[in-house]
C-alpha positions as CSV (number, residue, x, y, z in Angstrom):
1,X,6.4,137.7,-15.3
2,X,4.7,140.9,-14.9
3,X,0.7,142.1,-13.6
4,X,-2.0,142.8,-15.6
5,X,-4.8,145.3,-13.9
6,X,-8.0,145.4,-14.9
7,X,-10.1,148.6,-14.2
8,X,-14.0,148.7,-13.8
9,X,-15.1,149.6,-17.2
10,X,-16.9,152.2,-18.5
11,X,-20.5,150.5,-19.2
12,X,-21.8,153.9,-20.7
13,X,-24.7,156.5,-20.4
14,X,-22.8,158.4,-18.7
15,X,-22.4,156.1,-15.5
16,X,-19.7,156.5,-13.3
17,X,-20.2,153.5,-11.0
18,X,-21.4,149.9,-11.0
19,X,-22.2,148.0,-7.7
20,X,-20.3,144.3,-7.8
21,X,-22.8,141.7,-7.5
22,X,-20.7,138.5,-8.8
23,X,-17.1,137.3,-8.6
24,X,-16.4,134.2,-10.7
25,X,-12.6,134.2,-9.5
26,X,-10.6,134.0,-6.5
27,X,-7.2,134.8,-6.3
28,X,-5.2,132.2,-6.8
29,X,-7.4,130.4,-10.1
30,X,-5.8,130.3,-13.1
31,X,-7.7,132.7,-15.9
32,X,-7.9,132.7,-19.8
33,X,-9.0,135.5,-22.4
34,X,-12.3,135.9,-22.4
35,X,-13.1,134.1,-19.5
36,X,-16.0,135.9,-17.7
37,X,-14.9,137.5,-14.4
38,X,-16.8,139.2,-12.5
39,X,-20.4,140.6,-12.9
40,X,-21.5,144.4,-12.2
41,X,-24.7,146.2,-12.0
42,X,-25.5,149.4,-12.9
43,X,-29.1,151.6,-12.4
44,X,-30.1,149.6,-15.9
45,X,-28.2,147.0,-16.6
46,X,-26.1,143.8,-15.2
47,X,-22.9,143.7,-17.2
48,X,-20.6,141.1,-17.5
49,X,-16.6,141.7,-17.8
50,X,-14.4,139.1,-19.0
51,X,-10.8,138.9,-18.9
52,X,-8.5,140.2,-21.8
53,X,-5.8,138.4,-21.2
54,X,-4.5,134.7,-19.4
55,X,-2.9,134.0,-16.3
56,X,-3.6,133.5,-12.7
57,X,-5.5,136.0,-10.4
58,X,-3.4,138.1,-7.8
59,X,-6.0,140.2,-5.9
60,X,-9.6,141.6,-6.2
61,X,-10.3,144.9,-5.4
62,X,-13.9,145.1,-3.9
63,X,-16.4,142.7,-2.1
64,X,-19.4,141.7,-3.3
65,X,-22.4,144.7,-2.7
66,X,-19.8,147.6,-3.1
67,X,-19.9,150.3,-5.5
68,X,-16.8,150.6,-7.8
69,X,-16.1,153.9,-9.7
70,X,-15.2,153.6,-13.7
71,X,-11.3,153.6,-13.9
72,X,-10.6,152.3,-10.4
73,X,-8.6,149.1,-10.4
74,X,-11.2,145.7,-9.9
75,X,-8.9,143.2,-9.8
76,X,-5.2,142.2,-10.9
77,X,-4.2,139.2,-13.0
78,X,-0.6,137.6,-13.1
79,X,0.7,137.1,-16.7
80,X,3.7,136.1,-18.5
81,X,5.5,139.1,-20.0
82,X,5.4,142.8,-18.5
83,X,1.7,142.9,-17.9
84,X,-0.1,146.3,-18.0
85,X,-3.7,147.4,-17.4
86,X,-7.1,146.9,-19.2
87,X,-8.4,150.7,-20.4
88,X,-12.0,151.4,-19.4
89,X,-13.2,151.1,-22.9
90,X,-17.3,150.8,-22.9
91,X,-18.9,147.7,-22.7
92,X,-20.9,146.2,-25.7
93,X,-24.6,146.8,-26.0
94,X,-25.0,142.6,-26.3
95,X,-23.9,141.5,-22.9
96,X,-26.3,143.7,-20.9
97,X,-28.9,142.0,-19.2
98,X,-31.3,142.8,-16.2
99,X,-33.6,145.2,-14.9
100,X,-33.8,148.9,-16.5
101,X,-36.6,150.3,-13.9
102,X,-34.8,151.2,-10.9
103,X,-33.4,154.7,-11.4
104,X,-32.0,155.3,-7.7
105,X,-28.8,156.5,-7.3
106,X,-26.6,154.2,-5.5
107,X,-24.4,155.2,-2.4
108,X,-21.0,155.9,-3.2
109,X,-18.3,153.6,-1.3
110,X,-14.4,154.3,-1.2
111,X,-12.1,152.7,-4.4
112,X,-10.0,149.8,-4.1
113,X,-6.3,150.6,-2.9
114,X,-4.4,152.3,-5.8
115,X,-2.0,150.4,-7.8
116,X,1.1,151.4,-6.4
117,X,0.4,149.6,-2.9
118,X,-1.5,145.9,-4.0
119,X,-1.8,143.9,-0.8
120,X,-0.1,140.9,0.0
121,X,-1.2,137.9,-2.3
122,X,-1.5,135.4,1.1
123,X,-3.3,138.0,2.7
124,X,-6.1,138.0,0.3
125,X,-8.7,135.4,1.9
126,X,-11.1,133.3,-1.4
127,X,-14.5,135.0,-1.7
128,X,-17.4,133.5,-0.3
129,X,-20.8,133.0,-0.5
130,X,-22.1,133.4,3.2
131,X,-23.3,129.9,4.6
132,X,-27.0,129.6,4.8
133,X,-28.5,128.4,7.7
134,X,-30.6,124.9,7.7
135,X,-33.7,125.1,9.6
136,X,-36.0,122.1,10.2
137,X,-39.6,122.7,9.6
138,X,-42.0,119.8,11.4
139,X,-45.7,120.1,11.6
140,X,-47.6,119.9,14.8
141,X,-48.7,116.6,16.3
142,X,-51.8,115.3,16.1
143,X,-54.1,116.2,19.4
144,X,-53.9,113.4,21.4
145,X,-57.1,111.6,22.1
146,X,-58.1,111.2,26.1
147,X,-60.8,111.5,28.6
148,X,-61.4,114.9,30.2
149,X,-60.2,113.4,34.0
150,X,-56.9,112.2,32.0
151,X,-56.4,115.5,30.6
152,X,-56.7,117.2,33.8
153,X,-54.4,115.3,35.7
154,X,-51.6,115.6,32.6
155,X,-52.3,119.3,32.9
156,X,-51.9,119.6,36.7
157,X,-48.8,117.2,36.3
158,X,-47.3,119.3,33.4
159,X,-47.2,116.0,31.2
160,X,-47.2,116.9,27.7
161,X,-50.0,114.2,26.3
162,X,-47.8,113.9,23.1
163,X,-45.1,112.1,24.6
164,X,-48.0,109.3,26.2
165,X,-48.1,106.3,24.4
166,X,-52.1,105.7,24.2
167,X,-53.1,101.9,24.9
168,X,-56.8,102.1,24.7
169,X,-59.1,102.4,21.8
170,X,-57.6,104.1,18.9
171,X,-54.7,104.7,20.7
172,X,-56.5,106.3,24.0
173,X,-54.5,107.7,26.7
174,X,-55.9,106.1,30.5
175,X,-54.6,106.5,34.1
176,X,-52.7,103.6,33.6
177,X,-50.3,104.6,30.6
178,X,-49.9,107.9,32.6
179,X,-48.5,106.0,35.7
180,X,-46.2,104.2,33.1
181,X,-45.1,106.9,31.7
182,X,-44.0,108.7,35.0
183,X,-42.8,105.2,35.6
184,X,-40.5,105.0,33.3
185,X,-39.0,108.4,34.7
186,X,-40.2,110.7,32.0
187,X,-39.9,113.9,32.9
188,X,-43.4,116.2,33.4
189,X,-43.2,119.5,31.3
190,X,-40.5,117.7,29.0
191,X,-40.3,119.9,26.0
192,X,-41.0,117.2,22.5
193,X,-39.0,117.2,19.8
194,X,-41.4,119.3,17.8
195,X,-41.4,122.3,19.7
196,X,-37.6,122.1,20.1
197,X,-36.1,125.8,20.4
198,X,-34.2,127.0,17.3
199,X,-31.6,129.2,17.1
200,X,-29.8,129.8,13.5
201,X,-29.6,132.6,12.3
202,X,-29.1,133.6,8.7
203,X,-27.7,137.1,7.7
204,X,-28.5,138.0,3.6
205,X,-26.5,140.6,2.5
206,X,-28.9,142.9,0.0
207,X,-27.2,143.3,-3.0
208,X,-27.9,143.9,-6.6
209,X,-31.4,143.2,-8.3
210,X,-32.9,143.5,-4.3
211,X,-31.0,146.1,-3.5
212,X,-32.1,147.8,-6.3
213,X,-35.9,147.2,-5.6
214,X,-35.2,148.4,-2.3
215,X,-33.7,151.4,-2.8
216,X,-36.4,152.2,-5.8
217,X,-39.4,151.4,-3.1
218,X,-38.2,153.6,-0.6
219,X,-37.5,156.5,-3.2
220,X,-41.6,155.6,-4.6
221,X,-43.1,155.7,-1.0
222,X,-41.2,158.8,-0.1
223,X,-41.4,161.1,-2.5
224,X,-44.6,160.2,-3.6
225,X,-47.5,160.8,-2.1
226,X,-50.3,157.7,-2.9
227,X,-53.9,157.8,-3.8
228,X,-55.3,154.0,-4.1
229,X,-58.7,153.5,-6.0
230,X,-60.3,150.8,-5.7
231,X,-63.0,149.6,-8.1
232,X,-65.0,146.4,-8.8
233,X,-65.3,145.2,-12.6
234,X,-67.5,142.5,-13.7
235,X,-65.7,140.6,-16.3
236,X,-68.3,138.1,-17.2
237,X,-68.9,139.1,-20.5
238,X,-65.2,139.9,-21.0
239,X,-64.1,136.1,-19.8
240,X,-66.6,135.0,-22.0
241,X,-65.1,136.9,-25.1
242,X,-61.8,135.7,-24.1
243,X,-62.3,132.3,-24.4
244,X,-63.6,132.7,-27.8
245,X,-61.3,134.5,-29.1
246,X,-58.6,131.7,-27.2
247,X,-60.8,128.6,-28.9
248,X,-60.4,130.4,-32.8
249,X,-56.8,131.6,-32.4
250,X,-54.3,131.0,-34.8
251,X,-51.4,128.0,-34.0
252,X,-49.1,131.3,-34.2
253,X,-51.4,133.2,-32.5
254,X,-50.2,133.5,-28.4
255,X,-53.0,132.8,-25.8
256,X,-54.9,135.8,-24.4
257,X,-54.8,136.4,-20.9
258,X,-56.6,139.3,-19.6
259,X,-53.8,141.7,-19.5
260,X,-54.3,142.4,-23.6
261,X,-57.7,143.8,-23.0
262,X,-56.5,145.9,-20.0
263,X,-54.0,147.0,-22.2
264,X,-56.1,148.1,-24.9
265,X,-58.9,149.3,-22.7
266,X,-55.7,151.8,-20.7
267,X,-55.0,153.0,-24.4
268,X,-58.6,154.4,-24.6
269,X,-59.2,155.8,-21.4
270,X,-55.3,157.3,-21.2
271,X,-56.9,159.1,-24.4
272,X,-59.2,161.3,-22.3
273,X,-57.0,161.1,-19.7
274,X,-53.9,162.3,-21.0
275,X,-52.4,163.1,-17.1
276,X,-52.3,159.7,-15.8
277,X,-49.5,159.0,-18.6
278,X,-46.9,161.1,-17.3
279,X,-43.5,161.0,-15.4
280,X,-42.9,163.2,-13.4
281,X,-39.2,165.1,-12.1
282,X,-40.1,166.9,-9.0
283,X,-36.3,168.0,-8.8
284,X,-37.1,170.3,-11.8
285,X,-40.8,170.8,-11.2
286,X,-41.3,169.1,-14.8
287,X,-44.2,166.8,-15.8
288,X,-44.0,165.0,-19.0
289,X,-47.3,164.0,-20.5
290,X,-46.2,161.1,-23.4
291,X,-47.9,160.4,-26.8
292,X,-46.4,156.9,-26.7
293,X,-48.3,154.1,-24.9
294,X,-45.4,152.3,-23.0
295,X,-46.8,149.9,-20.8
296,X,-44.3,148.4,-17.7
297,X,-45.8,145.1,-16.6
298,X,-44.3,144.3,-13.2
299,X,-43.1,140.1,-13.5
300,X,-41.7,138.1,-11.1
301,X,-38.2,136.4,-12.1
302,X,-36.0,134.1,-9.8
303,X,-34.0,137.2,-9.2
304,X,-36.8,139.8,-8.1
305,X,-39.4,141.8,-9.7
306,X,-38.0,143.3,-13.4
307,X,-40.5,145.7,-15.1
308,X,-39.6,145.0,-18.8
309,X,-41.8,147.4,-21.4
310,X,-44.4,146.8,-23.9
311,X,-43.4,150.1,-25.9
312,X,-46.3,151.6,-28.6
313,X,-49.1,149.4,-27.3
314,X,-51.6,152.7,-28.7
315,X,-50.1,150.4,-32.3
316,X,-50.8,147.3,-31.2
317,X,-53.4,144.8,-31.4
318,X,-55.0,142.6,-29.2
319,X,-52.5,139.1,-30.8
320,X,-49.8,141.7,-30.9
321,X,-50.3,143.1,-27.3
322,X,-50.4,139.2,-26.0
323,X,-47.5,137.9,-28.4
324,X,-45.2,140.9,-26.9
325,X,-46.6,140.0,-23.3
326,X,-44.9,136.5,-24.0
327,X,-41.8,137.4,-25.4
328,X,-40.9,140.1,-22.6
329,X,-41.8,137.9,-19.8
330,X,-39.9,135.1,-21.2
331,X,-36.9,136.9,-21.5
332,X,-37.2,138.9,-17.8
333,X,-37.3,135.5,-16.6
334,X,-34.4,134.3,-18.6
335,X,-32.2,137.2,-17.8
336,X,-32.0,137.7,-21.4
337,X,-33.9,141.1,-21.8
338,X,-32.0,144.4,-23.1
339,X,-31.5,147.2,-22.0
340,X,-34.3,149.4,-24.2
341,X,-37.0,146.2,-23.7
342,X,-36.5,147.6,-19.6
343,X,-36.9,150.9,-19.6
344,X,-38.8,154.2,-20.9
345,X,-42.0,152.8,-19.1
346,X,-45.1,155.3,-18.8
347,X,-47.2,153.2,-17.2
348,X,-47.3,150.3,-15.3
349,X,-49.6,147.6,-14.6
350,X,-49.2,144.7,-11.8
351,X,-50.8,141.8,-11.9
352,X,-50.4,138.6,-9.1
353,X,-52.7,136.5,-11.2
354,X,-54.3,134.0,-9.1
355,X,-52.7,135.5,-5.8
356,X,-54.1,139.2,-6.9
357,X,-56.2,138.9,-3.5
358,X,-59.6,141.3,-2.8
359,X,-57.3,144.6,-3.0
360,X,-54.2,145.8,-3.2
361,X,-52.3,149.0,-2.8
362,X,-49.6,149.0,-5.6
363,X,-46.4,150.8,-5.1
364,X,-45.8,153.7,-8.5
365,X,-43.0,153.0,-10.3
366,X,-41.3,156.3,-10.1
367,X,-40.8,158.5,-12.2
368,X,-44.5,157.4,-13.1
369,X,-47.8,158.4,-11.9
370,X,-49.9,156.1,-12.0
371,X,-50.0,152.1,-11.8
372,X,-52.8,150.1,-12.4
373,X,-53.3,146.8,-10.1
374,X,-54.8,143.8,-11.5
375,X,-56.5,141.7,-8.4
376,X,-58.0,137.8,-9.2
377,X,-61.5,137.1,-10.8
378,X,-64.0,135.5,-8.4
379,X,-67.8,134.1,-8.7
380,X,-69.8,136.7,-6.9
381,X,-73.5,136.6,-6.4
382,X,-74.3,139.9,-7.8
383,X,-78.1,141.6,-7.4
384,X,-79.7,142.0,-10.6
385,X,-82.4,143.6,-8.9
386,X,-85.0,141.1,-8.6
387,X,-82.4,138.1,-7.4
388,X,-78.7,137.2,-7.2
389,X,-76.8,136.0,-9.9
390,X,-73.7,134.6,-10.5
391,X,-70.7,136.6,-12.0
392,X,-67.3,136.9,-12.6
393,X,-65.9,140.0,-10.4
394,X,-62.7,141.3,-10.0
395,X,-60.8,144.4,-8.0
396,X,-58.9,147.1,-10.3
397,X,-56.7,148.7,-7.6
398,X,-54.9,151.7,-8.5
399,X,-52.6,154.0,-6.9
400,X,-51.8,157.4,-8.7
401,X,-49.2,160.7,-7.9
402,X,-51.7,162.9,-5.8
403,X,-48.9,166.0,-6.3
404,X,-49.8,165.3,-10.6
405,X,-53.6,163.8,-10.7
406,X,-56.4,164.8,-8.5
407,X,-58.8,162.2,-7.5
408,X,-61.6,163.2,-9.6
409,X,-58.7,162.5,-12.6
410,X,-58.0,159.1,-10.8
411,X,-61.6,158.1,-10.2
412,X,-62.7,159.0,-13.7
413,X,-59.5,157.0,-15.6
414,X,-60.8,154.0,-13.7
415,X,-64.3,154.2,-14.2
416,X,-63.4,154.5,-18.1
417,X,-61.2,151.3,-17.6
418,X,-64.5,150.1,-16.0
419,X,-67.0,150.6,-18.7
420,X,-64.5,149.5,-21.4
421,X,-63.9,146.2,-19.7
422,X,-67.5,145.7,-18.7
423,X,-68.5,146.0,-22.5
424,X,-65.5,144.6,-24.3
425,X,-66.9,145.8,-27.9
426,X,-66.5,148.9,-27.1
427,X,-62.5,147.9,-26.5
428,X,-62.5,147.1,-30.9
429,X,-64.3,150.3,-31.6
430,X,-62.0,152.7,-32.9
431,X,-62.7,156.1,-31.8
């Protein structure tokens, strides 16, 4: 019998570490080729690493949240034969998945113990998930109905009414059920079961897709000073377009939401505003104004937020714009989106749909400079100027780089966006 080590491989692009978000072994379990072992995550990608050969797993080399270095040993497999190591060859393209918009370095943590010194096999404790914490959730009672006298004395007496069985009407509370109740030798000031104290606590290590966010908010909020404009559209006529357009669509055609139009209305305005389509490297000094349309859209998965790319959208239609929309969010949610469909972003928009709320204050996604915030529709009585009038308003709220684009820049991409999507023909005429 002899080991087998595998080493963290090299995933490519030039990384030189991966943080370990999954184990799928313990030592001890018995292993086959190909079996999938552990799960890493780099700045772009999570990457899967399966076992090359069989046997039964010795000792694993990090915890779950640490960064491992390419080439350091990850974990150690016993097989039949003389055993060896894996080499550090990179990873295929076809088993990346996960999100490509966090570009924060990672903190660097110390390597597993070199090979020469493995510890003990029976000192090696299984890998855990850390227990979660049950906490009960009960609503408030109902307020108890009772006279103002009967409410006085409970108060003076530090009876909680709660605990008072009610005998009269509807389930009143008297004098009488009170002297019943102390009776009985309930306690004044008992504490009900509803207000019970609670005391669990539940730690959540942050590790991969949140720490990722976390790391690429606090890089965004400081380095990057915000300017937030905030604008009110009136999307009447463009809701009214929409469903049109919705009611003669195609069976292969994918439903419009509003985010197409935004997209297409961005498109224009970004051509007379070239600056708000930019990333920006303040390490070099270097802004980088792009040809290239490549709208992030910010989407919720059961992971965490993932901002995968609708890349070209100056070449796109309307159906094309909505059909990509689809297909990206589809496979953000499903984990199943590649490396190039989540990253190379120029320009983000976020959108909470329903939630959006009055006004926002969106956070860039660095190295951008500008995002564009998509708050929800409402019915506003608007002035016409001889009486109010129904219409359908909602909040653009934007934040843009203040070091790259002035606020005249800012203020005059937005009231672009405004006109376009105010008077949706003007969205189809090419320019």
């Amino acid at each position: 019998m002899g080991e087998f080590t595998i080493k963290m491989p090299d995933v490519g692009e030039g990384v030189a570490e991966a943080e370990l978000v999954e184990w799928h072994v313990k030592p001890g379990d018995p292993v086959r080729e190909d079996m999938v072992l552990a799960a890493v995550m780099t700045d772009k990608a999570t990457v899967e690493i399966p076992s090359p050969v069989t046997g039964t797993v010795l000792w694993l080399g990090a915890d779950i949240g640490d960064t491992v270095a390419v080439k350091a040993p990850l974990l150690r497999i016993k097989v039949a034969g003389e055993g060896g190591e894996a080499s550090a060859t990179p990873m295929p393209e076809t088993v990346t998945i996960g999100p490509a918009e966090e570009q924060s370095p990672v903190a660097k943590v110390e390597s597993p113990p070199p090979v020469e010194s493995p510890p003990p096999v029976e000192s090696n404790a299984p890998v855990q998930a850390a227990p979660v914490a049950r906490v009960e959730v009960q609503m408030p009672a109902e307020k108890p109905l009772a006279s103002p006298a009967v409410r006085l004395r409970a108060q003076e007496g530090g009876i909680d009414l709660r605990q008072v069985p009610g005998t009269g009407p509807a389930g009143r509370i008297t004098h009488d059920d009170l002297d019943q109740f102390l009776a009985r030798g309930a306690q004044p000031g008992a504490t009900p079961a509803g207000l019970a104290k609670k005391t669990a606590v539940e730690e959540i290590k942050v590790t991969g897709l949140r720490r990722r966010i976390s790391e690429k908010m606090v890089l965004a909020t400081s380095r990057i000073p915000h300017i937030t404009y905030v604008e009110e559209i009136d999307v009447t006529d463009l809701e009214d377009l929409r469903a049109t357009m919705n009611g003669t669509r195609k069976p292969n055609q994918a439903k419009l939401t509003i985010l197409p139009f935004l997209m297409r209305a961005m498109v224009k305005a970004i051509g007379e505003q070239p600056g708000v389509n930019a990333t920006f490297d303040d390490d070099a000094g270097m802004i980088t104004r792009h040809g290239a349309v490549n709208i992030g859209i910010a989407t919720q998965t059961p992971a965490g937020l993932t901002v995968p790319v609708v890349r070209h959208a100056e070449a796109r239609s309307i159906w094309d714009c909505a059909a990509e929309l689809v297909r990206l969010a589809e496979a953000a949610r499903t984990g199943s989106a590649l490396r190039e469909e989540l990253s190379g972003s120029t320009i983000t928009i976020t959108s909470l749909g329903a939630m959006g709320g009055i006004a926002t204050t969106p956070i860039i996604n660095h190295p951008e400079v500008a995002i564009v915030g998509v708050n929800k529709i409402m019915t506003r009585p608007v002035w016409d100027g001889s009486q109010f009038i129904p219409r359908k308003m909602m909040n653009l709220s934007s934040s843009f780089d203040h070091r790259v684009v002035d606020g005249w820049d800012a203020a005059s991409f937005v009231q672009r966006l405004k006109v376009l999507l105010e008077t949706p023909a003007l969205i189809f005429i090419e320019s």
